[in-house]
N, C-alpha and C positions, 0 to 999 in steps of 0.2 A: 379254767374249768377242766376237769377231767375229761381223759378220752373216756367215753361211755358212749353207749349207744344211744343215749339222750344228746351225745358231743356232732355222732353220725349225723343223726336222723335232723338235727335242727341247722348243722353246717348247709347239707344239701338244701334247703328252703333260704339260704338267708345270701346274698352276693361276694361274690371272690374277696375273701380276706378280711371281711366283716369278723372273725373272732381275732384279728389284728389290730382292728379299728378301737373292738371293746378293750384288750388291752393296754394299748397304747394308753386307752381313756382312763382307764382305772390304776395305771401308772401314774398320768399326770394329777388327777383329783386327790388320791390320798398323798400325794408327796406334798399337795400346797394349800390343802387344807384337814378341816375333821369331818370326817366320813360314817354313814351309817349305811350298815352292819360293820364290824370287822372285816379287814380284808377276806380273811381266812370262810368268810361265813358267807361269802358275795351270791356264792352258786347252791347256799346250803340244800334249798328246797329241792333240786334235782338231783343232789348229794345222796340226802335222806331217801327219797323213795323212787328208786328207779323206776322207767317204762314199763317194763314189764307188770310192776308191781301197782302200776294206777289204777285206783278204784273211783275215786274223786279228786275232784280239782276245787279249789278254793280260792278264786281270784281277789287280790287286793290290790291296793293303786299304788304305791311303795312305802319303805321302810318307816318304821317310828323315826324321829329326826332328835331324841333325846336322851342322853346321855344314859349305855348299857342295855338301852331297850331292844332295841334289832337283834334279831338272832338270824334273820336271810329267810326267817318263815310267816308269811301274812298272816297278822292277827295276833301274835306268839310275842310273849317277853319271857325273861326268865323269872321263875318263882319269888326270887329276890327282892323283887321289883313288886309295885302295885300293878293292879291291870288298868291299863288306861282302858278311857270312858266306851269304847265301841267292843271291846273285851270282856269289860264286866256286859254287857246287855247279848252279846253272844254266849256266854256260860248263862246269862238269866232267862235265854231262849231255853239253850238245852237243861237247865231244872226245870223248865218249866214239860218238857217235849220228852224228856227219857230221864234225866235224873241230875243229882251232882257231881259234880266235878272238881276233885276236892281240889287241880291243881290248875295252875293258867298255864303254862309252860304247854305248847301246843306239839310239842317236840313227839310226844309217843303217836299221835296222828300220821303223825308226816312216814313214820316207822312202818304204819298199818297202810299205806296206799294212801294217803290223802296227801293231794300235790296241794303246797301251801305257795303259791305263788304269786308274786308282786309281779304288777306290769313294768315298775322299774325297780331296779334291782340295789341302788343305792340311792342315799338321799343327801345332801350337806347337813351340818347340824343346825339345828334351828329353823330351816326351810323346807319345810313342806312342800313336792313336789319339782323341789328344785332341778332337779333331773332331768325334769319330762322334756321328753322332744328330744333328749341329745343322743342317745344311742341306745336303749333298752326295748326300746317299742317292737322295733323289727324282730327281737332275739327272742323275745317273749311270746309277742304275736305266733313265731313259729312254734315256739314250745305247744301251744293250745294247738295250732295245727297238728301236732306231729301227734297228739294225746287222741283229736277227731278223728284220726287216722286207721286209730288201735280197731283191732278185732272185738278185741271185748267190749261189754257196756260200763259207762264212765259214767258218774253223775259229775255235774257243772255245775257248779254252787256260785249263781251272779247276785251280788247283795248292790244295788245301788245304781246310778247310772252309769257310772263310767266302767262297771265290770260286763252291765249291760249291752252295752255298747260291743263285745268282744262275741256278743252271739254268732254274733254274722261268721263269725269263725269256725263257729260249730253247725256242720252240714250231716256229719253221719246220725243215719234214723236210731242206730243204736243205741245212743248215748240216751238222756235224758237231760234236762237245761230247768235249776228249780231257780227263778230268779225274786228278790224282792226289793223291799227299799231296803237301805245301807242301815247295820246297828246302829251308825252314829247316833248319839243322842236327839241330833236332829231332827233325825229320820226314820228315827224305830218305830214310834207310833204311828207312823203310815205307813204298816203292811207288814214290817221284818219279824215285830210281834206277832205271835198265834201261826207264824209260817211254817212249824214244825220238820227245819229241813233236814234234822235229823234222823227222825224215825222217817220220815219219807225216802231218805237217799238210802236205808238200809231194808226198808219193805220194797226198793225196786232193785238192792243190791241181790236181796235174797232169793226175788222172782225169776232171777235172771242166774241162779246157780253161782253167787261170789259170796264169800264171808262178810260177815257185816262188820263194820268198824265199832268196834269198842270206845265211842264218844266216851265216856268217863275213866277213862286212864290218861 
């Protein structure tokens, strides 16, 4: 990870040599087997939109686990690709909540303040959630602290239970926390439909004197 002031802010939260541990870890996982994201793409999400520049947070549980899908941004593949099943019903939220979206590629987001972040940060291929529990939780966890932290007002976009679950993270009255059930196909038609977290996160972005994000780019 780059030193950045996202590297400051979430060292000081996380125990002595904890970004030694992650190393180490992401040393031996891509050397012995295949890995999603790209190595290069591990840290992309904090890459892409600095501290300073957080408008929103978009928590997801970790990476696509399928061949070229991961780009290190939740929800996000690249254009090339179809959108898998919880992507297409997030683009069918926002035509339905501000407009279309001609591309899936969640990359110009991430450009405009919208922090796309996975609670773990790599996945093995094929296994879904493979990761959990072995060293991402802490790093992330701090990440959403270090974001409850900010001065400015942040909207928290929790789709599902387990992004749910990170509320408890979020203490400052500033922010705003728009939570519902998960696009999964599963789960969309209990609640993520008609949620409109789009035009909500930019009608309290704009209350609150921040530019609204350009969802359709």
């Amino acid at each position: 990870m780059q030193h950045s002031v996202w590297h400051e802010r979430i060292k000081e939260r996380l125990p002595d040599h904890y970004f030694a541990r992650i190393n180490g870890f992401l040393k031996q996982v891509y050397e012995t087997g295949t890995v999603y994201p790209p190595k290069d793409k591990v840290f992309a999400a904090l890459q892409h939109t600095s501290l300073e520049a957080v408008k929103v947070v978009i928590l997801g549980q970790d990476p696509y686990h399928g061949p070229d899908q991961a780009q290190g941004l939740s929800f996000s593949v690249p254009d090339t690709l179809p959108a898998p099943p919880s992507l297409q019903n997030i683009l069918k939220e926002l035509s339905e909540d501000i407009g279309v979206k001609e591309t899936h590629d969640l990359t110009p987001w991430a450009d405009q303040g919208v922090l796309l972040l996975n609670a773990c940060l790599t996945v093995p291929a094929g296994q879904a959630n493979g990761h959990a529990g072995l060293i991402w939780e802490p790093f992330t966890d701090a990440a959403i602290q270090v974001v409850n932290d900010l001065d400015q007002p942040v909207v928290f976009i929790l789709w599902g239970s387990y992004a749910r679950k990170k509320k408890a993270l979020i203490t400052n009255p500033k922010h705003l926390v728009l939570e519902s059930a998960h696009p999964s196909p599963l789960s969309a038609y209990r609640g993520f439909f008609g949620s409109r977290p789009f035009s909500r996160t930019n009608a309290f972005l704009m209350e609150n004197g921040r530019a609204a994000i350009d969802w359709l780019r």
